[in-house]
FIVEX-573172 format. One record per residue: residue in three letters; chain; x, z, y of N, C-alpha, C, CB in turn. Coordinates in steps of 0.001 Angstrom, whole numbers, plus 500000, padded with zeros to 6 digits. Glycine has a CB too. Layout:
# FIVEX-573172
+---------+--------+--------+--------+--------+--------+--------+--------+--------+--------+--------+--------+--------+--------+
! residuo ! cadena !    n.u !    n.w !    n.v !   ca.u !   ca.w !   ca.v !    c.u !    c.w !    c.v !   cb.u !   cb.w !   cb.v !
+---------+--------+--------+--------+--------+--------+--------+--------+--------+--------+--------+--------+--------+--------+
!     ALA !      A !      X !      Z !      Y !      X !      Z !      Y !      X !      Z !      Y !      X !      Z !      Y !
...
+---------+--------+--------+--------+--------+--------+--------+--------+--------+--------+--------+--------+--------+--------+
# end
This chain:
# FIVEX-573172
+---------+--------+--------+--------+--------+--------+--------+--------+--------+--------+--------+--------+--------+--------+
! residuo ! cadena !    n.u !    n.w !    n.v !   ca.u !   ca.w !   ca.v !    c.u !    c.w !    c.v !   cb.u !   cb.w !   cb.v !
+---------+--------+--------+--------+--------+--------+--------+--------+--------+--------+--------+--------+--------+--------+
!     UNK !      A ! 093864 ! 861471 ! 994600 ! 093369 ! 860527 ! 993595 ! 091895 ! 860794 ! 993321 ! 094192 ! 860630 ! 992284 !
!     UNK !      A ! 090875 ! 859815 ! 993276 ! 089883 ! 859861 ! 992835 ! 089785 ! 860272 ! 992176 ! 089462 ! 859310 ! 992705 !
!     UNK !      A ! 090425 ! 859707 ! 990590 ! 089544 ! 859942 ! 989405 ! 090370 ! 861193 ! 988700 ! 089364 ! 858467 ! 988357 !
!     UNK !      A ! 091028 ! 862034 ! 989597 ! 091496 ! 863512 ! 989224 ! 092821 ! 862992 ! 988894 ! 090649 ! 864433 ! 987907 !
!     UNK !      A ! 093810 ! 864232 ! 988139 ! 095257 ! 864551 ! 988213 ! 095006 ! 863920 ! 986694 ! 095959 ! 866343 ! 988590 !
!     UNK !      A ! 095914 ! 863343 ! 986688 ! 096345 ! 862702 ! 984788 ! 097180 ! 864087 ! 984277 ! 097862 ! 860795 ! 984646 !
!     UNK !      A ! 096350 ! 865012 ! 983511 ! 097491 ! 865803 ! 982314 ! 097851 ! 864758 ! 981311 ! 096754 ! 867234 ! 981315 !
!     UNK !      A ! 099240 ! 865312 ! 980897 ! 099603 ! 864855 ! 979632 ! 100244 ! 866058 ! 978961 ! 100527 ! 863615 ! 979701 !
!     UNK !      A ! 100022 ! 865767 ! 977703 ! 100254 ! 867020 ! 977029 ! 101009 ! 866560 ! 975669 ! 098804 ! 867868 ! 976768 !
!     UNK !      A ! 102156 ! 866561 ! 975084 ! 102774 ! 866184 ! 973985 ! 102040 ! 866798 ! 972919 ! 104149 ! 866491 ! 973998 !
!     UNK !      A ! 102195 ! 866210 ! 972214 ! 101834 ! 866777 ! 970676 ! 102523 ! 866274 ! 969244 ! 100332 ! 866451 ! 970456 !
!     UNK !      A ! 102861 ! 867047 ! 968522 ! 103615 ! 866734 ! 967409 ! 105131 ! 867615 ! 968099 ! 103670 ! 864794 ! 967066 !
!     UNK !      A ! 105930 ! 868391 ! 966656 ! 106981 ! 869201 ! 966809 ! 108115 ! 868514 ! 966779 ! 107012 ! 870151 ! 965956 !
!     UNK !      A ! 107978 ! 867525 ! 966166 ! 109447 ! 866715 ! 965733 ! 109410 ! 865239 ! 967312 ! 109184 ! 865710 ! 963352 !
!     UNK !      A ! 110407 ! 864724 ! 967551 ! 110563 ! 863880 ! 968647 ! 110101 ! 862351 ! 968030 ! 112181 ! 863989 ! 969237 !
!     UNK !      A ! 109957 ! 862635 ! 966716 ! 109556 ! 861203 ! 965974 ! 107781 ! 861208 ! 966450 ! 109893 ! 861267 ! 963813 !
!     UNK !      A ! 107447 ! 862469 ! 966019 ! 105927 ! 862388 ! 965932 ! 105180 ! 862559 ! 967060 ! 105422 ! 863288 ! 965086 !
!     UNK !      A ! 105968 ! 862749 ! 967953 ! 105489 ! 863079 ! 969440 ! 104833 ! 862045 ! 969895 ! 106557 ! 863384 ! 970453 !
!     UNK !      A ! 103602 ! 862583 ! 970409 ! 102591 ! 861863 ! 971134 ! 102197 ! 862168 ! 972761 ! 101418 ! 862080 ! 970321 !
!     UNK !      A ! 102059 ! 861283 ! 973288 ! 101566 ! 861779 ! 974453 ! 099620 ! 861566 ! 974681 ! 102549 ! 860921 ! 975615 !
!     UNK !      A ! 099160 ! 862864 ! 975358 ! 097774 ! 862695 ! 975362 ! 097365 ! 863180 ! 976579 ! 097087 ! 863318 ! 974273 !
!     UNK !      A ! 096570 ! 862208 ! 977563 ! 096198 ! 862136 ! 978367 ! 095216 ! 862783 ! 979121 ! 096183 ! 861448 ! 978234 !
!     UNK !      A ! 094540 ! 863830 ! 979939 ! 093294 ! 863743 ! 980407 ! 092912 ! 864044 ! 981805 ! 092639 ! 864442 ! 979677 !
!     UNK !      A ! 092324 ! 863204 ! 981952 ! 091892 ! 863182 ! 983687 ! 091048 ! 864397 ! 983699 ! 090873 ! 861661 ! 984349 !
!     UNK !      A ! 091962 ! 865346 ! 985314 ! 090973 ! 866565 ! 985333 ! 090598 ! 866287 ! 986974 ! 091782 ! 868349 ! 984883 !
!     UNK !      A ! 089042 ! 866205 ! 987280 ! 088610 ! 865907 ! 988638 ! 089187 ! 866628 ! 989362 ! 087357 ! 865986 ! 988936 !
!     UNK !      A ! 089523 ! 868275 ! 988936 ! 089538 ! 869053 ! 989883 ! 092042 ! 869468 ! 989843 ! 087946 ! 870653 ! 989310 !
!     UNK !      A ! 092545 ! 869253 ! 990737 ! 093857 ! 869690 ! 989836 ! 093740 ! 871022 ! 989766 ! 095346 ! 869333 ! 990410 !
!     UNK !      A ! 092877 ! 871538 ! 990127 ! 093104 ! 873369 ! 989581 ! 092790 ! 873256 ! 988033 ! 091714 ! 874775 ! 990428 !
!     UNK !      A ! 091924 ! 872387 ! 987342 ! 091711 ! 872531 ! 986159 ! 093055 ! 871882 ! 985280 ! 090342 ! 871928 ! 985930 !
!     UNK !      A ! 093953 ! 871120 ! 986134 ! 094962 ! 870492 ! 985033 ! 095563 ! 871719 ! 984156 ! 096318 ! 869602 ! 985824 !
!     UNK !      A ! 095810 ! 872873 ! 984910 ! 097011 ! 873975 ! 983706 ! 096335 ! 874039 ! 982759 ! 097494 ! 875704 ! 984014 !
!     UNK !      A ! 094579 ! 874949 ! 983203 ! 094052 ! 875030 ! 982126 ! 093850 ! 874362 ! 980873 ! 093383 ! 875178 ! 982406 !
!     UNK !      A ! 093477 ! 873240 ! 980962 ! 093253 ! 872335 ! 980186 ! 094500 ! 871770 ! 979356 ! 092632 ! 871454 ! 980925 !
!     UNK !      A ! 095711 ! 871955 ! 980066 ! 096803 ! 871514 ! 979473 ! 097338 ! 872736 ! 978371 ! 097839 ! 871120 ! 980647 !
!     UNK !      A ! 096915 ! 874024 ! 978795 ! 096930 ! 875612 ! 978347 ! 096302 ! 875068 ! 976735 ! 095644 ! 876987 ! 979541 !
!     UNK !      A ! 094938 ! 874916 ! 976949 ! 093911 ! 874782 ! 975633 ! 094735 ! 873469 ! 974874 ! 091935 ! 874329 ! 976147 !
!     UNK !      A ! 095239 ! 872789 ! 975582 ! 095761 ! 871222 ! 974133 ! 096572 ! 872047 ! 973748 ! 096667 ! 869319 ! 974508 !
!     UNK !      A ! 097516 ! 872825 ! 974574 ! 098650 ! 872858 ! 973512 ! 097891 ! 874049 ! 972642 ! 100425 ! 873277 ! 974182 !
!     UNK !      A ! 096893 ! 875389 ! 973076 ! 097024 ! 876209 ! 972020 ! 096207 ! 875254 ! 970582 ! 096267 ! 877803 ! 972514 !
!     UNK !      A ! 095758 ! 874209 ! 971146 ! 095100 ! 873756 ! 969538 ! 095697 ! 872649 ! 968860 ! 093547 ! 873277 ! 969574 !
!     UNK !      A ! 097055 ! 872510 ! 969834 ! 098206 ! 872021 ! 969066 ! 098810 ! 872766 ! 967768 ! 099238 ! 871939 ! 970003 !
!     UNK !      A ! 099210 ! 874103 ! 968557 ! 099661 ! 875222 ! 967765 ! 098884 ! 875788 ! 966514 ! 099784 ! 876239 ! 968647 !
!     UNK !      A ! 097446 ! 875647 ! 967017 ! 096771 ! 875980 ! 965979 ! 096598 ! 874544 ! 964102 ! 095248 ! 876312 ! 967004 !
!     UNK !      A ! 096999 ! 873587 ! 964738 ! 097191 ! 872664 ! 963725 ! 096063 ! 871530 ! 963712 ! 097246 ! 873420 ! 962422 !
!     UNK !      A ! 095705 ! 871543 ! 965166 ! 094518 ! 870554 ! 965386 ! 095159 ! 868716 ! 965135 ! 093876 ! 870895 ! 967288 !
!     UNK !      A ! 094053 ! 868190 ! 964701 ! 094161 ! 866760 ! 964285 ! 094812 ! 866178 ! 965786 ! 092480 ! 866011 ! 963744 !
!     UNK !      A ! 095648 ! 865735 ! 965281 ! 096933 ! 864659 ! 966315 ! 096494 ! 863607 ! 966983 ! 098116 ! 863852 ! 965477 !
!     UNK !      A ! 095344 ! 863066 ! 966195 ! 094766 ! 861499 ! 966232 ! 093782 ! 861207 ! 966454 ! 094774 ! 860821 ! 965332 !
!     UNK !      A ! 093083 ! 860554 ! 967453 ! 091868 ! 860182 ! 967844 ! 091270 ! 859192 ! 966831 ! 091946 ! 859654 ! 969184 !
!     UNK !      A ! 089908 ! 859220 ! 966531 ! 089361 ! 858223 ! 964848 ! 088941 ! 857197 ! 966148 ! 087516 ! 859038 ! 963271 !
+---------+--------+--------+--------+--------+--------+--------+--------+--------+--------+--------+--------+--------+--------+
# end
């Protein structure tokens, strides 16, 4: 794929609030990482919602 590997990464604890969030990584060696960092700033209590 061109435009890199689509991560998705859930967010929200409950199955109501669950979100899915997207991000194109050019390289797929960078998808874990990047999928690593959403969730730890999931955990950490980061804003759910894009303004």
């Amino acid at each position: 794929m061109e435009r890199g590997d689509l991560v998705t990464v859930p967010i929200g604890k409950s199955g109501v609030e669950r979100k899915w969030v997207g991000v194109y990584a050019r390289d797929s060696a960078l998808a874990a990482p990047i999928r690593s960092l959403l969730n730890i700033l999931t955990d950490m209590g980061a804003p759910t919602s894009v303004p």
